[in-house]
C-alpha positions as CSV (number, residue, x, y, z in Angstrom):
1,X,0.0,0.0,0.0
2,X,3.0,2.6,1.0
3,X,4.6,1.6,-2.3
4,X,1.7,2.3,-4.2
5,X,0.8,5.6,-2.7
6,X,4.6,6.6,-2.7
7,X,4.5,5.9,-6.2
8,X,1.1,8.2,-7.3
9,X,3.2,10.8,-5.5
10,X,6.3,10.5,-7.6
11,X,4.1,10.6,-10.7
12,X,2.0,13.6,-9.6
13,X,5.1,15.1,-9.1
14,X,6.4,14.6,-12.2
15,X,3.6,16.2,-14.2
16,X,3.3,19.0,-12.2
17,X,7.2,19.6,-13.2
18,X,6.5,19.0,-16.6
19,X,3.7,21.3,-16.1
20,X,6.2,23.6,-14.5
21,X,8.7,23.3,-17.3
22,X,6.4,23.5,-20.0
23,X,5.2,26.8,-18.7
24,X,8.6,28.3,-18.9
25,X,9.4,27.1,-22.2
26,X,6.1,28.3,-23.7
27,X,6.9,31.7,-21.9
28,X,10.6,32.1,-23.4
29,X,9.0,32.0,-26.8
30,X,5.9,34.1,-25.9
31,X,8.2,36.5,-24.9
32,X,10.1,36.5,-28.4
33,X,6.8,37.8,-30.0
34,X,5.3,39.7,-27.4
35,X,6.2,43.0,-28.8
36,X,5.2,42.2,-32.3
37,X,2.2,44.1,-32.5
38,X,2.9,46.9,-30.1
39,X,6.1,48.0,-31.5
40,X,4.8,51.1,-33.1
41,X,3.2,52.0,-30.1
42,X,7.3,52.1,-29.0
43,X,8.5,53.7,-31.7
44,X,6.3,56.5,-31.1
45,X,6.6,57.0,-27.2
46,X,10.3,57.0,-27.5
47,X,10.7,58.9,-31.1
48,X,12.4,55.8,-32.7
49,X,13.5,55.3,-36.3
50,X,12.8,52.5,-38.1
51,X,16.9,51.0,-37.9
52,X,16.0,51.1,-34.0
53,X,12.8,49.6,-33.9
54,X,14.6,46.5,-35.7
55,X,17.2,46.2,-33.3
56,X,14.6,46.6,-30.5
57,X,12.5,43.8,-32.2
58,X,15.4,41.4,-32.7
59,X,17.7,42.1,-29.3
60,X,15.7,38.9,-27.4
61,X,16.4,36.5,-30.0
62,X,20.0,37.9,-31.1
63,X,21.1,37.2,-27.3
64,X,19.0,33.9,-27.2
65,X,20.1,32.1,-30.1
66,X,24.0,33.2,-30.1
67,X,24.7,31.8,-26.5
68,X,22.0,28.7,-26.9
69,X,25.1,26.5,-27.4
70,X,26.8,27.6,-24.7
71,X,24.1,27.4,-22.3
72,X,23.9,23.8,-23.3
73,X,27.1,22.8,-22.4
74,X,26.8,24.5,-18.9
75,X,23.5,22.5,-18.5
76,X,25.0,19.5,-18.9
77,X,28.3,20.2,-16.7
78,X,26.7,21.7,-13.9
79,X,23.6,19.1,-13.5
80,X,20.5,21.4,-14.9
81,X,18.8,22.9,-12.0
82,X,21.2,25.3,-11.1
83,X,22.0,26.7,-14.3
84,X,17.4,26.9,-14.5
85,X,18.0,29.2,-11.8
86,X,20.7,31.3,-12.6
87,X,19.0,31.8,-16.1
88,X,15.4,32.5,-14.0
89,X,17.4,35.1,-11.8
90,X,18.5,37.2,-15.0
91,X,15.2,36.7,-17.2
92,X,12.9,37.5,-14.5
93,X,15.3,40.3,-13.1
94,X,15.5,41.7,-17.3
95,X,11.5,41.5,-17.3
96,X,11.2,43.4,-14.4
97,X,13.7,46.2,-15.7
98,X,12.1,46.1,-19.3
99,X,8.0,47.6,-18.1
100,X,9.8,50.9,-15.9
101,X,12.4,52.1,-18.8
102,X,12.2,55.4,-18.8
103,X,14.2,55.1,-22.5
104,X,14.7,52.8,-25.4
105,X,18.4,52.6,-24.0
106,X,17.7,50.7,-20.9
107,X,14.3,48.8,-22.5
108,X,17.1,47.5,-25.0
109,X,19.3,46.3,-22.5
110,X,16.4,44.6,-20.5
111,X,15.4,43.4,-23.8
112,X,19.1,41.7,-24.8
113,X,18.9,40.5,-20.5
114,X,16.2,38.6,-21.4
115,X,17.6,36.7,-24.1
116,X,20.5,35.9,-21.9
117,X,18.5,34.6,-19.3
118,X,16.4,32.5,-21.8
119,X,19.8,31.3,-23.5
120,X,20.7,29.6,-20.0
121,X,16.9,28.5,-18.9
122,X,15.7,26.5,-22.6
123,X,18.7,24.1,-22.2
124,X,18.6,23.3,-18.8
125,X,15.2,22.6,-18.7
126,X,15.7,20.4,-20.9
127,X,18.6,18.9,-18.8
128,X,16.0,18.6,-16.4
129,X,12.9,17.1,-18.3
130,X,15.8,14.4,-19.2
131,X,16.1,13.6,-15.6
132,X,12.0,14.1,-14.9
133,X,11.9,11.2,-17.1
134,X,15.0,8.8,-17.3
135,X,12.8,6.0,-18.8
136,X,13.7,6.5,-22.9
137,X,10.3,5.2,-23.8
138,X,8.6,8.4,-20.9
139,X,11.2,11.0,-22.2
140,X,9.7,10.2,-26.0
141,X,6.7,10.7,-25.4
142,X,7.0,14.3,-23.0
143,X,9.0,15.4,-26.1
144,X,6.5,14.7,-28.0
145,X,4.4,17.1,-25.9
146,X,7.7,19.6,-25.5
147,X,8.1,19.8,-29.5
148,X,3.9,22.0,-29.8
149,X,5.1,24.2,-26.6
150,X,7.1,26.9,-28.8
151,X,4.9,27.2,-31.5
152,X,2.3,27.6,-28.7
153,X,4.4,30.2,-27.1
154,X,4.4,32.0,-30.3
155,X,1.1,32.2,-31.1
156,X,0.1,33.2,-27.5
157,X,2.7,35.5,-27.8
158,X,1.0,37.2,-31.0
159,X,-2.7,36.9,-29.2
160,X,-2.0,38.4,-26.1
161,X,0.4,41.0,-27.6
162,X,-2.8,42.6,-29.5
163,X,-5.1,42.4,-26.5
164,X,-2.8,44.1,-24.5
165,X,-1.6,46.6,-26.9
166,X,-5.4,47.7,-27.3
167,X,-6.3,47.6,-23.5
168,X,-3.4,48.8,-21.8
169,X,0.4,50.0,-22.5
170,X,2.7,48.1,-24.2
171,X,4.6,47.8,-20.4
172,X,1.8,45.2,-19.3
173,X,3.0,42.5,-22.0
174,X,6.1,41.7,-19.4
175,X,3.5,40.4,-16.6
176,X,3.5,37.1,-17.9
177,X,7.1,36.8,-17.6
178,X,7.2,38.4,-14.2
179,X,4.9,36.0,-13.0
180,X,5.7,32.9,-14.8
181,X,9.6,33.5,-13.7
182,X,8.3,34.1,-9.7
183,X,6.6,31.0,-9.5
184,X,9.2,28.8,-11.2
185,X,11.4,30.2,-8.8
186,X,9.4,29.1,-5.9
187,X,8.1,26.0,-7.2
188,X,11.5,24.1,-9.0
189,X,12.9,23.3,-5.6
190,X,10.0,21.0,-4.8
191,X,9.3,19.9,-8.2
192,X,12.1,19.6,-10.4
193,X,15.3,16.8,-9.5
194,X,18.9,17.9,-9.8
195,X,20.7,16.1,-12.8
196,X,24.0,14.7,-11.9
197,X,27.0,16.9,-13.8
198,X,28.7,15.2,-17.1
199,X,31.1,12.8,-15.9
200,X,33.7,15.4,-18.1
201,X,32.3,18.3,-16.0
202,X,36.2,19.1,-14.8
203,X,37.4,19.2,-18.2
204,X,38.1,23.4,-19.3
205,X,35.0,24.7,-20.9
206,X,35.5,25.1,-24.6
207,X,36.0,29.2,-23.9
208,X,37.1,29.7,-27.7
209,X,34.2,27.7,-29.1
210,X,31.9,29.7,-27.3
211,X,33.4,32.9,-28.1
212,X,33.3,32.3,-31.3
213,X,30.0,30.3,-31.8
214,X,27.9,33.4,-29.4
215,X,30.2,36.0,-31.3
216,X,29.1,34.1,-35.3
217,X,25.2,33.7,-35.0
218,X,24.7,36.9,-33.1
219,X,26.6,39.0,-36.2
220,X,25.1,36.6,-39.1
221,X,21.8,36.7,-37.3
222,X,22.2,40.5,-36.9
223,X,23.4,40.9,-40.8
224,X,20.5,38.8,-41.9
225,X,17.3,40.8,-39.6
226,X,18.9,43.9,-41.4
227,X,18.0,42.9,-43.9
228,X,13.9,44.5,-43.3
229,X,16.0,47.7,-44.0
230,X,18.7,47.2,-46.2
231,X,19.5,46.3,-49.5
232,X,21.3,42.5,-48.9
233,X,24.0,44.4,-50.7
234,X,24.8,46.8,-48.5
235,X,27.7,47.2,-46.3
236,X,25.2,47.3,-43.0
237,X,24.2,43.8,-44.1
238,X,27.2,42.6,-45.7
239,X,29.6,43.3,-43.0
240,X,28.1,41.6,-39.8
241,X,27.0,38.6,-42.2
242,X,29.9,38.1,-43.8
243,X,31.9,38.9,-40.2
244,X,29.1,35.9,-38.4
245,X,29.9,33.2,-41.4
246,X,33.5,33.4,-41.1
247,X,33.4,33.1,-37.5
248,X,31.1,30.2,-37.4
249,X,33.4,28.7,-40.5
250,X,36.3,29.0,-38.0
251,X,33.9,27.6,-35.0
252,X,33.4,24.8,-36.9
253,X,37.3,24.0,-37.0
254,X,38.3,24.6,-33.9
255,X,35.3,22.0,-32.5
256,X,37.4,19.5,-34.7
257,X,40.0,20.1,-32.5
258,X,38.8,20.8,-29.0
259,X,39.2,18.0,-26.7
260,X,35.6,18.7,-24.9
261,X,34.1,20.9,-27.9
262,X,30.4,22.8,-27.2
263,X,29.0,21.0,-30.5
264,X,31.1,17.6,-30.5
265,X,31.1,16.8,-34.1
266,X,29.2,13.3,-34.1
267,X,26.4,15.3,-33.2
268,X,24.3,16.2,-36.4
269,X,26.0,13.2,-37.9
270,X,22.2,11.0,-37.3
271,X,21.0,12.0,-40.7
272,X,16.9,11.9,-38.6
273,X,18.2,13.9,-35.9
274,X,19.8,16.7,-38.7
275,X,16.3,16.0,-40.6
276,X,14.6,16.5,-37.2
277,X,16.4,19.8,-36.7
278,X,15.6,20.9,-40.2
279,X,12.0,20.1,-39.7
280,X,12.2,22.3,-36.3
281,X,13.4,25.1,-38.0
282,X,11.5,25.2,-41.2
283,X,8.5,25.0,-39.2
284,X,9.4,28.3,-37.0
285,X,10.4,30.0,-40.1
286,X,7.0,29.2,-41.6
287,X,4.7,30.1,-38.7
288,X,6.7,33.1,-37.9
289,X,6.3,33.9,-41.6
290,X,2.5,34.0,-41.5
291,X,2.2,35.9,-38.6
292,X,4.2,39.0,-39.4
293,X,2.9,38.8,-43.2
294,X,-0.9,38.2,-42.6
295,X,-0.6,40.6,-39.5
296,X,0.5,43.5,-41.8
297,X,-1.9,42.2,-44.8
298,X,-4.7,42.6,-42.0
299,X,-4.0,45.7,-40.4
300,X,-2.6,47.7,-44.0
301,X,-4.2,45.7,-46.6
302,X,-7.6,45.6,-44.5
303,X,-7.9,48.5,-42.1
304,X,-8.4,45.8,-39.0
305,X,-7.2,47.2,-35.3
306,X,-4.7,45.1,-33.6
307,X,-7.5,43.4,-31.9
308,X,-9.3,42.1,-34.5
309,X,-6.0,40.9,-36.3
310,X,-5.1,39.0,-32.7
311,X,-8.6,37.6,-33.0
312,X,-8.0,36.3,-36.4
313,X,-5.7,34.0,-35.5
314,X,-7.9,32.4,-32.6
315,X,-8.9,30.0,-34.9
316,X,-5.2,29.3,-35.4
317,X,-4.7,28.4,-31.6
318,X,-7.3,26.5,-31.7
319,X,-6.2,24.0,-34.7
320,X,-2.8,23.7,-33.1
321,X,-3.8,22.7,-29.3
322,X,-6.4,20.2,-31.4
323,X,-3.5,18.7,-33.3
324,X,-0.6,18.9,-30.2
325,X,-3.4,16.5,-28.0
326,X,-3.2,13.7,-31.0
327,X,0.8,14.2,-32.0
328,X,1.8,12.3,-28.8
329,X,-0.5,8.8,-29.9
330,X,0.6,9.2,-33.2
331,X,4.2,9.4,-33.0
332,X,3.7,6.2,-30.3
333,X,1.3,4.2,-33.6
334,X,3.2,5.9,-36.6
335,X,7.1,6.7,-35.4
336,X,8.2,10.1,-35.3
337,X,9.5,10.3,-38.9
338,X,6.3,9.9,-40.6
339,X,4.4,11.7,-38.2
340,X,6.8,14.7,-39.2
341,X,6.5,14.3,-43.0
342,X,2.5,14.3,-42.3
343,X,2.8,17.5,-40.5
344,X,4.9,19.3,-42.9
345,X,3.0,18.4,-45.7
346,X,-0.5,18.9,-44.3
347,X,1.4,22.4,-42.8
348,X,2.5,22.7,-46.8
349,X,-1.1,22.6,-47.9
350,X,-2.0,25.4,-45.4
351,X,0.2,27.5,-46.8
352,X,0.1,27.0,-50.2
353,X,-3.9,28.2,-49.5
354,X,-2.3,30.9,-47.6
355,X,-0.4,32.1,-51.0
356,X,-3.3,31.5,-53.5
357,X,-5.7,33.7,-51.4
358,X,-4.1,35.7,-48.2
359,X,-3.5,38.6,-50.3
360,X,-6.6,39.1,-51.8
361,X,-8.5,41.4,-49.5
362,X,-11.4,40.9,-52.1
363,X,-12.2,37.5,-50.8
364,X,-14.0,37.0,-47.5
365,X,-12.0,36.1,-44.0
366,X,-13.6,33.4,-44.3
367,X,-12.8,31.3,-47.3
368,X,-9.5,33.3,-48.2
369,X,-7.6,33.2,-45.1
370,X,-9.3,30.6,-42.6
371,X,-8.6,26.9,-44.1
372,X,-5.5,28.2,-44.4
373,X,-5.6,29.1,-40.9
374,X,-6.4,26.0,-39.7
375,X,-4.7,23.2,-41.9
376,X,-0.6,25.3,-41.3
377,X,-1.3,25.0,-37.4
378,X,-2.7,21.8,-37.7
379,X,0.5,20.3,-39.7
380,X,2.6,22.4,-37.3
381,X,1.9,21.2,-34.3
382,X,2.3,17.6,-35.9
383,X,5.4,18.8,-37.4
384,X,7.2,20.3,-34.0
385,X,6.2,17.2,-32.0
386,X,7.8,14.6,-33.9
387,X,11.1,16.3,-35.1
388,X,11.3,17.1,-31.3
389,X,11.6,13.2,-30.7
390,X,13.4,12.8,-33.9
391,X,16.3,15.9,-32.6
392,X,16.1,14.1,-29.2
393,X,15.6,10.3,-29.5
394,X,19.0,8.4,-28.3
395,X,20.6,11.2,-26.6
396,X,22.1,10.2,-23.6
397,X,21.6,12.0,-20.9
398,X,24.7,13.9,-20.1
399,X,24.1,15.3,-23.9
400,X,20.4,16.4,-22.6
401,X,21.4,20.3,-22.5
402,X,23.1,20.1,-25.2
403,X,20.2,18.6,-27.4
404,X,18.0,21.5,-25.6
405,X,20.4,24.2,-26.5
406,X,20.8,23.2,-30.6
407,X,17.4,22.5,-30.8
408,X,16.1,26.1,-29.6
409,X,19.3,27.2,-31.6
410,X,17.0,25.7,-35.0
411,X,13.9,27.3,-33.8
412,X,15.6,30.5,-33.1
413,X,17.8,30.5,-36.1
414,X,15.1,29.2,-38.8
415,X,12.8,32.2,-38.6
416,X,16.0,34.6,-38.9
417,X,17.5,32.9,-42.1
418,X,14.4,31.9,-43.9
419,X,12.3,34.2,-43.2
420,X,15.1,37.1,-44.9
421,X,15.5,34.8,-47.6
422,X,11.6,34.5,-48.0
423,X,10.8,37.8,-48.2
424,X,13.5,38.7,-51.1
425,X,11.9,36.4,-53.5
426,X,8.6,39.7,-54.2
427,X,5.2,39.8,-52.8
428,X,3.8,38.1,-49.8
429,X,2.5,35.1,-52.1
430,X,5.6,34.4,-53.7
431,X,6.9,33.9,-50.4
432,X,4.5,31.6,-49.0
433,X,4.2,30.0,-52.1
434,X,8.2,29.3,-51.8
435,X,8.1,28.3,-47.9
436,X,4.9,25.6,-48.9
437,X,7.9,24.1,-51.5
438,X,10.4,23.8,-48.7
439,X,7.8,22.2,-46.0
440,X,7.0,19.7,-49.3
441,X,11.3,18.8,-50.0
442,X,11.5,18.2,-46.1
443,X,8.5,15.8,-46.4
444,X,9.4,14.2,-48.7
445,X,13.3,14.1,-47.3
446,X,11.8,12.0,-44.4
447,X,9.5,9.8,-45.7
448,X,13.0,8.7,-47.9
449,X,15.0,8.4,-44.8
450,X,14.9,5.0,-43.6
451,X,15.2,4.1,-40.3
C-alpha cells in the first residue's frame, strides 16, 4: 500500500514539473513575440526610427540564439537545476527592468537581458525534463508534448500582444514573464530533480568555441534581420553577415579540435536527428512567416485594429492545441518520422492556401484566409512534436542540454534565415508559395530516410 501511494506521488510530481517546465518554455518563446504588434506604439513613445525599432524587435532572439550552445554545455556540466536558476534570476530580473524604462536605452538592455537569461533557462530545462523522465520510452513521449510548446508560445505570444496593446500600455506584456519567472522560482525546488553533472564536468570549458559560436550567429543573425532595411547588398548587411559566417566557418574547425568541444562533431552526424532539426526550423520559419505577413496584410491591406488581427488567428490556436493533443498517440502508432512528414506536408497545404488567397483582400476572411488558418497550425503542431523526438531520441543523458540548447538554436535560427530569404523572392505570395515548396522537400526528405 505505502509503495503504491509513494508511487502516485512520484508521478503527480512529475507532471506538475512537466507542467512547470512547459510553462517556462512556452513563456521564453511568448516573450520573443510579445512586442510584435505593439512595437509602433514604442516607436512613437520614445521617437524611434525605423533601424531602432529592428534592433529593438530582434535584441531577445540575437542574445537567445547566439549563447544557446553555450548554455547547453553549462547545462549539462553543472547538472541542470542550477543553471534553470541562474538563467530565471536574470530573465525575471530583465523583465522586471524592461515595463519601468524610462528610454529605449535601458528597454534594449532589458530586452538583450532577457535573451541571456532564456539562453541559459531553454537548455537546462531540458537537462532537467531528461532527468524528470530517465525512462527513454517516458522521455519520447514528454518530447512529443515539448516539440507543440514553442509554437504555442508563439502564437500566445501574438494573441495576447494585440489584447494588450489595445487595452493597456505596451509595459503590461512583461507580466507574464514576471509571473511565470516568480513561480518557477518558488516551485522548482519541490518539483524539479537535480541532474547529476557530465562525468567530463572538470574538463576546461571550450571558452574559444563559445566565443566564437555566441560572437558568429549573433553577427550573421544580426546581418540577416537587417535585412527589413537594407538592400542585402549593402555594407550594413554585408559586414556583420559576412563577419558571423566566417566566424562560425572557424567555430566549426576549432570544435574539430577541441578536446571537450560545445558542439562535438558526431552530433548532427544522425541524418533523422539533422532531418529532425531541419524540420524544427522550417516549421518556426514558416509560422513566424505568417504571422508577421498576414498581420500586416490585415491591419494595412484591411484596415483591422490590432484586436481584430489578434482575433484572427484564434482560430489558429485552436487548430494547433487540437492537433498537439493527437501528436503524442501518433508518434507512439506511426514513429516520429512519418508523423513529421505528415505534418509538414498537411502544414505545406495550409500555406500553399495561404499564398493563392491571403492577399486578396477581395475575398471574405472566411474562405480566403481561414482553411489556411487551420490546416498550417494543424500540420505544425504535428510537425514540431515529432522532429522534437526525432532531434532528441537516443541522446544520452549527459548530452540532454546540449540537445536542448541546438534544438532552440533551429527554432531561433530558422525564422531569422528563412524568413530574410523569404521575403527577397517579391510579394507576400511568392513567399508563402516558396516556404509551402520547402515544408514539401522536407516531407518528402523524411519519408525517404529510412530508419
Amino acid at each position: 500500500m505505502a509503495t503504491t501511494r509513494s508511487r502516485r506521488l512520484d508521478a503527480v510530481r512529475t507532471r506538475h514539473g512537466f507542467l512547470l517546465l512547459g510553462a517556462v518554455q512556452t513563456t521564453l518563446v511568448l516573450t520573443l513575440a510579445s512586442l510584435a504588434v505593439p512595437l509602433p506604439r514604442i516607436g512613437a513613445e520614445f521617437r524611434l526610427d525605423r533601424a531602432q525599432l529592428i534592433l529593438l524587435s530582434a535584441a531577445y532572439g540575437l542574445t537567445f540564439a547566439g549563447l544557446l550552445l553555450l548554455g547547453g554545455r553549462i547545462a549539462d556540466r553543472s547538472g541542470g537545476r542550477r543553471p534553470l536558476t541562474a538563467g530565471l534570476v536574470v530573465f525575471g530580473a530583465a523583465s522586471v527592468l524592461a515595463p519601468l524604462a524610462p528610454g529605449y536605452g535601458t528597454l534594449l538592455a532589458a530586452r538583450f537581458g532577457q535573451g541571456v537569461g532564456a539562453a541559459l533557462v531553454a537548455p537546462a530545462a531540458m537537462a532537467v525534463l531528461r532527468a524528470l523522465y530517465p525512462e527513454p520510452a517516458a522521455y519520447g513521449r514528454a518530447m512529443a508534448t515539448w516539440g507543440g510548446l514553442s509554437v504555442l508560445g508563439a502564437t500566445a505570444g501574438n494573441l495576447l500582444s494585440g489584447v494588450v496593446a489595445a487595452a493597456a500600455s505596451w509595459r503590461g506584456t512583461f507580466a507574464v514573464p514576471i509571473a511565470v519567472t516568480a513561480a518557477a522560482l518558488s516551485l522548482a525546488p519541490r518539483l524539479l530533480p537535480e541532474p547529476a553533472p557530465a562525468s567530463g564536468s572538470r574538463r576546461p570549458l571550450d571558452l574559444p568555441g563559445a566565443l566564437l559560436a555566441t560572437a558568429g550567429v549573433t553577427l550573421a543573425s544580426y546581418g540577416l534581420v537587417l535585412t527589413d532595411a537594407h538592400p542585402w547588398g549593402s555594407a550594413p548587411v554585408l559586414l556583420p553577415l559576412l563577419a558571423g559566417l566566417a566566424l562560425l566557418a572557424a567555430f566549426g574547425a576549432v570544435e574539430q579540435r577541441a578536446a571537450d568541444p560545445l558542439l562535438p562533431p558526431d552530433f548532427l552526424r544522425d541524418g533523422r536527428r539533422a532531418l529532425g532539426l531541419a524540420a524544427i526550423g522550417l516549421t518556426a520559419a514558416g509560422t513566424a512567416t505568417v504571422f508577421v505577413l498576414l498581420s500586416l496584410a490585415l491591419q494595412q491591406g484591411r484596415g483591422w485594429s490590432a484586436p481584430l488581427t489578434s482575433a484572427a488567428f484564434v482560430p489558429f490556436a485552436v487548430a494547433l492545441l487540437g492537433s498537439g493533443r493527437l501528436a503524442g498517440p501518433l508518434i507512439g502508432r506511426y514513429g516520429p518520422g512519418r508523423v513529421t512528414a505528415a505534418g509538414l506536408g498537411t502544414a505545406a497545404a495550409g500555406l500553399g492556401l495561404l499564398a493563392a488567397t491571403g492577399s486578396d483582400t477581395s475575398v471574405p476572411y472566411a474562405y480566403g484566409l481561414l482553411p489556411g488558418l487551420l490546416l498550417l497550425p494543424a500540420g505544425a503542431a504535428l510537425s514540431f512534436a515529432g522532429a522534437a523526438v526525432l532531434a532528441t531520441e537516443g541522446v544520452p543523458a549527459h548530452r540532454a542540454g546540449l540537445a536542448g540548447g541546438v534544438l532552440n538554436t533551429a527554432m531561433e535560427l530558422g525564422p531569422t534565415v528563412l524568413f530574410a530569404a523569404l521575403l527577397t523572392l517579391g510579394g507576400d505570395a511568392v513567399s508563402l508559395a516558396a516556404a509551402a515548396v520547402l515544408f514539401t522537400v522536407l516531407a518528402a526528405a523524411l519519408l525517404h530516410q529510412k530508419g
